[in-house]
N, C-alpha and C positions, 0 to 999 in steps of 0.2 A: 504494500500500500504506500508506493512512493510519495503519493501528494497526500496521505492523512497525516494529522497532527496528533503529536502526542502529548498524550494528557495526566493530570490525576484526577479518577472519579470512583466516589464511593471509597477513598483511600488508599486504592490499586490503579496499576498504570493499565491505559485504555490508548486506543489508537479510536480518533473521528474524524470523517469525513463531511465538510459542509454543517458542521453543528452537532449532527448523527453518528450516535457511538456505534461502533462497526463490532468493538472486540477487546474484551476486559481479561486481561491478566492476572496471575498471583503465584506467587510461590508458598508454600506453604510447608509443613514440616515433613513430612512424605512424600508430598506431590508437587505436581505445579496445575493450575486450573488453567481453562479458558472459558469465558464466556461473552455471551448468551449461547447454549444450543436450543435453535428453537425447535420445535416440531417438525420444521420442514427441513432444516439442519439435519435432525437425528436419519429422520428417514431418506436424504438425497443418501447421507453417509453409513447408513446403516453397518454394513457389510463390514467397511473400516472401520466403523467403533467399535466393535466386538468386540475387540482384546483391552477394551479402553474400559472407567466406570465411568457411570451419568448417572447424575445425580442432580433431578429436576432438571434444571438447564444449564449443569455445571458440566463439564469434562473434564476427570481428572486425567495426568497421566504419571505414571509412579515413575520417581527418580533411576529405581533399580531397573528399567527401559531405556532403549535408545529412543531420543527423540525425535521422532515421526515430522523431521521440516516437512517432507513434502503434503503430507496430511494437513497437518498446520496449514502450509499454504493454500492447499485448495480449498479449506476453509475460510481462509482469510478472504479469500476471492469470490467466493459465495455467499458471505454476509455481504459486502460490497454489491452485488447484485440483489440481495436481499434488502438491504436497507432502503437501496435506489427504487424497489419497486420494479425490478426487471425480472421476468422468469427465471 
């Protein structure tokens, strides 16, 4: 997300685009999160979350895993279309 800005919201760092939070952050003592997964998040990724927990609209992913960039990014890229209102 070359042109989001990053931010602090809710006290974690978040990436927005045009005002619109795209994708909230955190590290935490086991994991690191991201969010929002929305409903349509879980289900475009279903298949790829599997090995992952979700928790309401949190995705965790445990420290003792590699971290899934490319997952990450196609996520990234699909809130971005999500927030904009695009299929």
């Amino acid at each position: 997300m070359p042109n989001a800005d990053e931010v602090i919201s809710y006290k974690i760092p978040a990436y927005k685009l045009q005002g619109k939070a795209i994708l909230y952050f955190a590290g935490w003592k086991r994991h690191y999160s991201l969010y929002p997964a929305s409903k349509r998040l879980i289900a475009e990724f279903k298949e790829h979350l599997a090995p992952f927990e979700l928790n309401k609209s949190t995705l965790r992913f445990a420290f003792t895993q590699p971290v899934p960039v490319k997952l990450i990014a196609r996520i990234a890229k699909f809130r971005v279309q999500e927030v904009a209102g695009r299929p």
